[in-house]
C-alpha positions in Angstrom: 40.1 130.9 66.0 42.6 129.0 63.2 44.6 126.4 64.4 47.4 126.0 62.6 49.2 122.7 62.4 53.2 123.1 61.9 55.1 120.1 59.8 58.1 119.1 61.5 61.2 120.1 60.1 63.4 118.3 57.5 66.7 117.4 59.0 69.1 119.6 57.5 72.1 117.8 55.3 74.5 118.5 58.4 72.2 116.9 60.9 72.2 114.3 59.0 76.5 113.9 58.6 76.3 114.9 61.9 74.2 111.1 63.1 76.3 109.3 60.5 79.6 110.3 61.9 77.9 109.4 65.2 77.0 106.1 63.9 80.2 105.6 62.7 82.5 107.0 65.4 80.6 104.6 67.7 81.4 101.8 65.7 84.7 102.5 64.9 85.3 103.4 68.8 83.3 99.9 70.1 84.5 97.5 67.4 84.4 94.8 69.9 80.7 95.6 70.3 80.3 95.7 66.7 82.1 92.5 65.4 80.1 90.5 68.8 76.6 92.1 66.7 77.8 90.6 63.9 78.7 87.1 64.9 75.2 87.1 66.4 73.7 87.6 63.3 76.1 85.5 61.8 75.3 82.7 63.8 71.3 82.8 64.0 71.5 83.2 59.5 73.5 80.3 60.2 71.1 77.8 62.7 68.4 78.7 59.6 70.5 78.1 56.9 71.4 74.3 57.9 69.6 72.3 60.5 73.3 69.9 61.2 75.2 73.7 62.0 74.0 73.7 65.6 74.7 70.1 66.3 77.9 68.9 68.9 79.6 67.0 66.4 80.0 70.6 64.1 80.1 72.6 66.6 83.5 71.1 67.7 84.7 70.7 64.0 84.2 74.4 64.2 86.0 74.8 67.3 89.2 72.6 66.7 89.8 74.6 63.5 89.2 78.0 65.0 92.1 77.0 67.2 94.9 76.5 64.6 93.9 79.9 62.6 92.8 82.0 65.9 96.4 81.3 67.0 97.9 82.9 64.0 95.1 85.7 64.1 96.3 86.8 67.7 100.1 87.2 66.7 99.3 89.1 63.6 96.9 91.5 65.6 99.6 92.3 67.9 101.7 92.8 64.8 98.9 95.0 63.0 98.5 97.3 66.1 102.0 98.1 65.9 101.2 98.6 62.6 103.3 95.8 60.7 102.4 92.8 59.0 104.1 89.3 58.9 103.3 87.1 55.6 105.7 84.0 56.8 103.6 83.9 59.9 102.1 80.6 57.8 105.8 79.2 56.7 107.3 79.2 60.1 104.5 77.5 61.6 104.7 74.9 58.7 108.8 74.7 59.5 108.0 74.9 63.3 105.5 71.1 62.6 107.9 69.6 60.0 110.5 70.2 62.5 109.1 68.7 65.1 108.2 65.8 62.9 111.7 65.3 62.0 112.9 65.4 65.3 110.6 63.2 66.7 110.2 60.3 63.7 113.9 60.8 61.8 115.8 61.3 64.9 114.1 59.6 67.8 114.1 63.0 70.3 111.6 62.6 72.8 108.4 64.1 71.6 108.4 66.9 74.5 111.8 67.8 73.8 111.3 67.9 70.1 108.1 70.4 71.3 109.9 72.6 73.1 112.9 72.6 70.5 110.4 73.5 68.0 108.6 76.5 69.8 112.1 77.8 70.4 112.2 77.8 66.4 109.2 79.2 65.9 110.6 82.3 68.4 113.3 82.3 66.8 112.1 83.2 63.2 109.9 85.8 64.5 113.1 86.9 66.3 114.8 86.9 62.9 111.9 88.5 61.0 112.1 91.8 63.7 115.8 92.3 63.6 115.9 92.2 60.1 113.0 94.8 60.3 114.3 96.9 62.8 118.1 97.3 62.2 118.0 96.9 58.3 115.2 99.6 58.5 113.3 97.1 56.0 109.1 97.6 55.4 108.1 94.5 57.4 105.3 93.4 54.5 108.2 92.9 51.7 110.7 92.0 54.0 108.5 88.8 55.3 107.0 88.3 52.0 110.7 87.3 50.9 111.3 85.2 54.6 107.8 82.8 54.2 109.6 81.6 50.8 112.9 80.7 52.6 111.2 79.1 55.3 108.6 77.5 52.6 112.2 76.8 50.9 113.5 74.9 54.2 110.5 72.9 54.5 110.4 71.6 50.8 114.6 70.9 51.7 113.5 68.6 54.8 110.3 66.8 53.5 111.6 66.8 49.6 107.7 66.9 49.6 106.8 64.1 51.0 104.8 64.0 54.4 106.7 63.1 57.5 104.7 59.7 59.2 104.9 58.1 62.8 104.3 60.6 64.5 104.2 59.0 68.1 100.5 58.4 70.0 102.1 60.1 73.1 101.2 63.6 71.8 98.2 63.2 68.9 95.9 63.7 71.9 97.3 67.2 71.8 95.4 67.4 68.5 92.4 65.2 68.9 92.1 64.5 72.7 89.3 66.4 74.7 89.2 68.2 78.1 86.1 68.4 79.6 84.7 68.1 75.9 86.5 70.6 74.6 89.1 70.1 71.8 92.3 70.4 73.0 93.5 73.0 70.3 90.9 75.2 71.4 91.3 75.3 75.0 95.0 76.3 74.5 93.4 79.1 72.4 91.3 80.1 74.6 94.5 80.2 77.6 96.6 82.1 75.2 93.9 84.8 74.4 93.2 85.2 78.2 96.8 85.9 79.0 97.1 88.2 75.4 94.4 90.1 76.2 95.1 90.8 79.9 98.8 91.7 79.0 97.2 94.0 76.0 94.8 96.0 77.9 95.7 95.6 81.6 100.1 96.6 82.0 102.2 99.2 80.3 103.5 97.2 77.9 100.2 96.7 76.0 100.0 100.5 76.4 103.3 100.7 74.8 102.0 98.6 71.8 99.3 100.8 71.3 101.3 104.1 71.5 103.9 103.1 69.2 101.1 101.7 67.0 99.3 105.4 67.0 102.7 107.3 66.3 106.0 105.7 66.3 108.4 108.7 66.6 106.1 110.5 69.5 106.6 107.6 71.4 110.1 107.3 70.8 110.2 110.5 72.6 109.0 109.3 75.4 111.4 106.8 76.1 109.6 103.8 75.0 112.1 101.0 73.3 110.1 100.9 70.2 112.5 98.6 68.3 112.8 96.2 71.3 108.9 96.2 71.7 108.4 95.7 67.4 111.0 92.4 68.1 109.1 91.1 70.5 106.0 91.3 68.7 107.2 89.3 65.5 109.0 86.9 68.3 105.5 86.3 69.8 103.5 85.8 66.4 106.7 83.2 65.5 105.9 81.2 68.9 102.3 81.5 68.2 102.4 80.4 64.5 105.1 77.4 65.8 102.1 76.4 68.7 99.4 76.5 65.3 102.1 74.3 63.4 102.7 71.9 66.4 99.3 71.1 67.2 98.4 70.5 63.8 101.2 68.0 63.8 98.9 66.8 66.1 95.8 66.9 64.5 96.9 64.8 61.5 99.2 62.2 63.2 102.0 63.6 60.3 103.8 66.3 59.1 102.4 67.5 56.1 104.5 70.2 53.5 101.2 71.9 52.9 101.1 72.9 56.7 100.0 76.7 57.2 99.5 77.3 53.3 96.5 78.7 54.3 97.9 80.8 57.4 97.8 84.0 55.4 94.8 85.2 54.2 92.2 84.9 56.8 94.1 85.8 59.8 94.6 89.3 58.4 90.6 89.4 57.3 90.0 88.3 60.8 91.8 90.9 62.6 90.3 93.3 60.4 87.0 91.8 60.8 87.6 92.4 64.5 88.1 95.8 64.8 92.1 96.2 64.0 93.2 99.3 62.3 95.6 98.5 59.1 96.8 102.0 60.2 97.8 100.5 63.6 96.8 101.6 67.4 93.2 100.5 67.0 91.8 97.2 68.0 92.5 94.0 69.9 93.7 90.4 70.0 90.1 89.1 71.7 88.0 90.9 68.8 90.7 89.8 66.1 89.5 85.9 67.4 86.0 87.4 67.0 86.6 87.9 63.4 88.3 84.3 63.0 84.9 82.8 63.9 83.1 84.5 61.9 85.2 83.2 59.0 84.9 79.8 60.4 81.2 80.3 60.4 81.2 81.2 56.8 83.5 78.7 55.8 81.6 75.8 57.9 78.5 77.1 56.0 80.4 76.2 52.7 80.7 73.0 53.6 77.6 72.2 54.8 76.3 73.2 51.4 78.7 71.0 49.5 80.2 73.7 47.9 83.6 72.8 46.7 86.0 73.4 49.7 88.2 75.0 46.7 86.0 78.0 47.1 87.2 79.0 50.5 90.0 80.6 49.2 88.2 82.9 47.2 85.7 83.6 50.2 88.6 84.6 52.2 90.1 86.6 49.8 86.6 88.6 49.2 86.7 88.9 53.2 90.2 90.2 52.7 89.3 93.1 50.5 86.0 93.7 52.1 86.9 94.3 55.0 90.8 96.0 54.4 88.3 98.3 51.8 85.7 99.0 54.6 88.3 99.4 57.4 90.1 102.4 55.2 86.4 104.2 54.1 86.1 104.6 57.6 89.3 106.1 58.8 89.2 108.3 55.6 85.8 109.2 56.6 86.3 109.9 60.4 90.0 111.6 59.0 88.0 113.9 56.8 84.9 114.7 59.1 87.5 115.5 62.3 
């Protein structure tokens, strides 16, 4: 009696697309899942690459910046899941600081009032940047490409340059000052994400982002205000650039011009990073912070090497098209395979 012995099958070509769109569609569908994976990895690369990463003193240098830029990051995800894109996000919360400097040190306004003055400015560019967008029917990545150099403009008019100094002791603790050792910065992050993400995945009007994100004129239809809803968006990531601006203020104890130069880049890799379509209707603010840290990571690596901090623009560029260039292989790939 032969016994036979039967090789098991090849998988077919389709089986195969068949796991990778799998693979992928679970990615795509838990990006939250799949940016936490990677900051893991992120991380423990990290701990081995430097012994002084996983120290206190770094770990808080790490969290006081991931403030300033996470506040950015969660205005322009909203932004990005309606599917625009504000590039002054950086200028206004360089105007919104200066201003408050100006205010506080030129003109002797209490520093409070000057605070809440200023966060009314910061709104109140965003507000400009949607109604421009929405009545003039303008594309909102041009249209705010030309608005961060007339607010760049207005702060070179105020400063002529130079920084603003004096700023007064009663509010640098907003900047350096602790709570329950925890920087400052960060926990108003951290309060501000809570309250973005609940509103984002827990009551209507989050729903309404994403819908109008996913197809514009379908929810139009509907009844949704979908210009009134875009507004508010750019009027959010305005009060959240002019909070980033502020507290930097802060930070330094002076108003520098070069304030949110580097607001641009990296909270757009971030969001991508984080799971946010470029399309629009995919992703969320709480993953978009995901992705800030794990820029911070990279970039706190960079200095820990002594690599010249003049290479962390190119890292976040690289990050930039990396991830924009992975994010649209993707969709084209899920596009083509549905």
């Amino acid at each position: 009696m032969s016994h036979e012995t039967t090789a098991p099958a090849a998988a077919s070509p389709t089986a195969e697309k068949k796991l990778l769109k799998t693979l992928i569609d679970r990615f795509a569908g838990n990006s939250l899942g799949g940016v936490m994976a990677a900051l893991v990895i992120i991380f423990i690369v990290a701990c081995f690459l430097s012994p002084y990463f996983l120290t206190r003193f770094n770990m808080m240098i790490i969290a006081r910046s991931l403030a300033f830029i996470g506040l950015i990051t969660i205005g322009q995800a909203i932004l990005m899941i309606l599917g625009e894109l504000d590039l002054s996000v950086g200028a206004i919360g360089g105007l919104s600081g200066i201003a408050s400097g100006v205010l506080m040190v030129q003109y002797g306004v209490n520093p409070w009032v000057a605070i809440i003055l200023c966060l009314f400015l910061g709104a109140a560019c965003g507000l400009l940047n949607g109604l421009l967008v929405t009545r003039l029917q303008l594309h909102s990545l041009v249209l705010t490409i030309g608005m961060a150099g007339v607010y760049g403009g207005a702060i070179l008019v105020a400063t002529k340059g130079v920084a603003i100094t004096g700023i007064p002791h009663d509010i640098t603790f907003l900047g350096s000052g602790m709570i329950a050792g925890v920087p400052i910065p960060f926990v108003v992050l951290m309060a501000i994400l809570i309250v973005v993400g609940f509103v984002m995945q827990r009551t209507p009007l989050g729903r309404y982002v994403y819908a109008i994100g996913s197809n514009a004129e379908a929810a139009r239809m509907l009844g949704l205000r979908v210009a009134a809803i875009r507004v508010g968006a750019f009027v959010t990531a305005g009060f959240l650039s002019a909070v980033a601006g502020i507290l930097m203020v802060a930070r330094l104890g002076s108003a520098q011009p070069s304030i949110g130069d580097t607001w641009v880049l990296s909270p757009i890799a971030a969001a991508v990073i984080g799971g946010v379509a470029t399309t629009g209707g995919l992703g969320s603010p709480i993953g978009a912070v995901l992705g800030a840290v794990i820029i911070g990571i990279i970039e706190n690596i960079i200095v820990l090497f002594g690599i010249s901090p003049y290479w962390q623009s190119i890292v976040s560029g690289g990050i930039v098209v990396l991830a924009i260039s992975f994010d649209s292989l993707t969709r084209r790939y899920l596009n083509r395979s549905t």
